[in-house]
N, C-alpha and C positions, 0 to 999 in steps of 0.2 A: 171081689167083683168091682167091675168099674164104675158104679157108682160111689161104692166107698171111699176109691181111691180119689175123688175129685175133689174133694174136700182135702187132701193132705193128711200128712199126722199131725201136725203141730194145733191142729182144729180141737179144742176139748167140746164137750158137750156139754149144752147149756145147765146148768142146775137151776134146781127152781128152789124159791125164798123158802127159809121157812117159816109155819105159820106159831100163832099162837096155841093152835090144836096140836100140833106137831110137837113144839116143847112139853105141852102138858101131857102127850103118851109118853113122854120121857119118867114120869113122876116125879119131879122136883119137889123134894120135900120143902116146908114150909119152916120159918126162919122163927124161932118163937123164943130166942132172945134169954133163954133159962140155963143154958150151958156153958157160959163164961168163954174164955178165949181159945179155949180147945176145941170146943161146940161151933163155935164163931169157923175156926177156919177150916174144921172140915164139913163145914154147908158151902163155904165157899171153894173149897175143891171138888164137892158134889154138883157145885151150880156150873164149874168151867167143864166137867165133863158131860152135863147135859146138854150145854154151849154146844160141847164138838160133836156129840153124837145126833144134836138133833140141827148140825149147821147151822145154827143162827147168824144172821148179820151182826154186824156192831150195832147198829141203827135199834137191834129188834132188844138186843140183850138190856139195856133199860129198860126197856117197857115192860118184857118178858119177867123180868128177877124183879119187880117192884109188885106182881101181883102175888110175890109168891112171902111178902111181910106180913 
């Protein structure tokens, strides 16, 4: 339709931020520091795929992964 077209394709559509609520339907589990280094880097392979699924900013992932200690 012609209105689509006016926009071009190279136009993505906008994404919106996400929230704090939006990570935490993700379930990020909680960091409780009792599994040594194995335990250690698969929360932090669990926390980069809640990252990508739940789109977080850079901006947000501090904030986000500090409430989850």
């Amino acid at each position: 339709n012609e209105a689509n077209r006016a926009e071009g394709p190279n136009v993505a559509p906008v994404a919106r931020e996400c929230t704090f609520a939006d990570f935490m339907k993700c379930s990020p589990i909680t960091f409780r520091g009792n599994k040594g280094v194995v335990g250690l880097i698969r929360w932090i392979e669990k926390k980069e795929m809640v990252f990508t699924v739940s789109k977080c900013t850079e901006a947000n992932k501090v904030v986000f992964i500090a409430a989850t200690f």
